[in-house]
C-alpha positions in Angstrom: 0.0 0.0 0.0 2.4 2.2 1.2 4.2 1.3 -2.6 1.2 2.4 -4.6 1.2 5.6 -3.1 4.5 6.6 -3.7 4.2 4.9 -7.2 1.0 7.1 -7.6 3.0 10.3 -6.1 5.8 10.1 -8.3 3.4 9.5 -11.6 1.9 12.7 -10.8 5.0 14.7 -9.8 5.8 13.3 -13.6 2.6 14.4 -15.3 3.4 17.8 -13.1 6.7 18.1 -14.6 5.8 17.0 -18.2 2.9 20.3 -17.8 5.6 22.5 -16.2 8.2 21.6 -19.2 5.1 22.1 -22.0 4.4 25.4 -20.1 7.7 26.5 -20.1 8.1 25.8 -23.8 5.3 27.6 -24.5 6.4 30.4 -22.6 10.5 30.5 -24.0 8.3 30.7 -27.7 6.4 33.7 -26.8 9.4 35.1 -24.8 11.8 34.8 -28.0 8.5 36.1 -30.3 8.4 39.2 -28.2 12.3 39.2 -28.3 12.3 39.6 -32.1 9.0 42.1 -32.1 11.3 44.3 -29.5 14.2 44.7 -31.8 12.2 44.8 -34.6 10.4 47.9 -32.7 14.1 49.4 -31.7 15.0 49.1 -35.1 11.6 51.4 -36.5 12.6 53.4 -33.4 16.1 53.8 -34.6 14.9 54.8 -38.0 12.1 57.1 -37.1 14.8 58.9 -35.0 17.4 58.8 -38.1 14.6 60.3 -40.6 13.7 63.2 -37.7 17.0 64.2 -37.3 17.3 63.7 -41.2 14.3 66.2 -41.4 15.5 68.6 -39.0 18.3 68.7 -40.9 16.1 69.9 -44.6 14.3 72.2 -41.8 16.9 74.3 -40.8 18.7 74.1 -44.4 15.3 75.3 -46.0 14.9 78.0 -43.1 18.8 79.3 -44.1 17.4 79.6 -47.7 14.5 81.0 -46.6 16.4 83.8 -45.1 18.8 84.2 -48.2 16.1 83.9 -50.9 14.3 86.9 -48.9 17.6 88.9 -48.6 18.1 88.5 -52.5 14.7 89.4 -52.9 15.0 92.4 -50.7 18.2 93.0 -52.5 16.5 92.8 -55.8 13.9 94.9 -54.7 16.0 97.6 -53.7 17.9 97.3 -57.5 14.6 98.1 -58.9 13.2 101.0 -56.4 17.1 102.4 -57.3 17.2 101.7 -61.2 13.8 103.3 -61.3 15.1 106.7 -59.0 17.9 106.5 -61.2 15.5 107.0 -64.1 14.1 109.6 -62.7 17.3 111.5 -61.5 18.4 111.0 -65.5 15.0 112.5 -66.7 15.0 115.6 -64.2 18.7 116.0 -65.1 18.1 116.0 -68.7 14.5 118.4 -68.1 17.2 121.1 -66.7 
C-alpha cells in the first residue's frame, strides 16, 4: 500500500513536470517572439529617430534659404526701387 502511493505520487509529480516543461516551452516561444518584435520595434525606433534628425536637418537648411532667398529678394527689390530713382534723377537731369 504504502508502494502504490508513492508509485502514484511520483506519476503525478511526472505528469506535473511533463505540464511545467510544456508550459515552459510555450512560454520561452512567446518570450523569444516578443524578443524579435522588440528589436524589430528598436530598429523602426532607430529609424524614425534617423529620418527626424534627417528632417530637421532639410528644416533648418530650407529655413537658411528661406532667409537668403528673402535677402536676394529684398536685394533685388531695392535694384529696382534704385534703377527706377535713377530713371528719374536722368529725366530731371536732362529736363534742366
Amino acid at each position: 500500500m504504502h508502494s502504490s502511493n508513492s508509485l502514484r505520487l511520483v506519476l503525478d509529480l511526472e505528469a506535473k513536470l511533463d505540464e511545467l516543461v510544456k508550459a515552459y516551452k510555450i512560454l520561452s516561444k512567446e518570450n523569444e517572439a516578443l524578443a524579435k518584435k522588440q528589436s524589430r520595434s528598436q530598429d523602426k525606433v532607430k529609424a524614425l529617430e534617423k529620418e527626424k534628425e534627417e528632417l530637421e536637418e532639410k528644416i533648418q537648411q530650407l529655413s537658411v534659404q528661406n532667409v537668403v532667398q528673402h535677402e536676394q529678394w529684398d536685394n533685388e527689390r531695392l535694384k529696382r526701387y534704385l534703377d527706377d530713382v535713377i530713371l528719374l534723377l536722368d529725366k530731371n537731369i536732362k529736363m534742366l
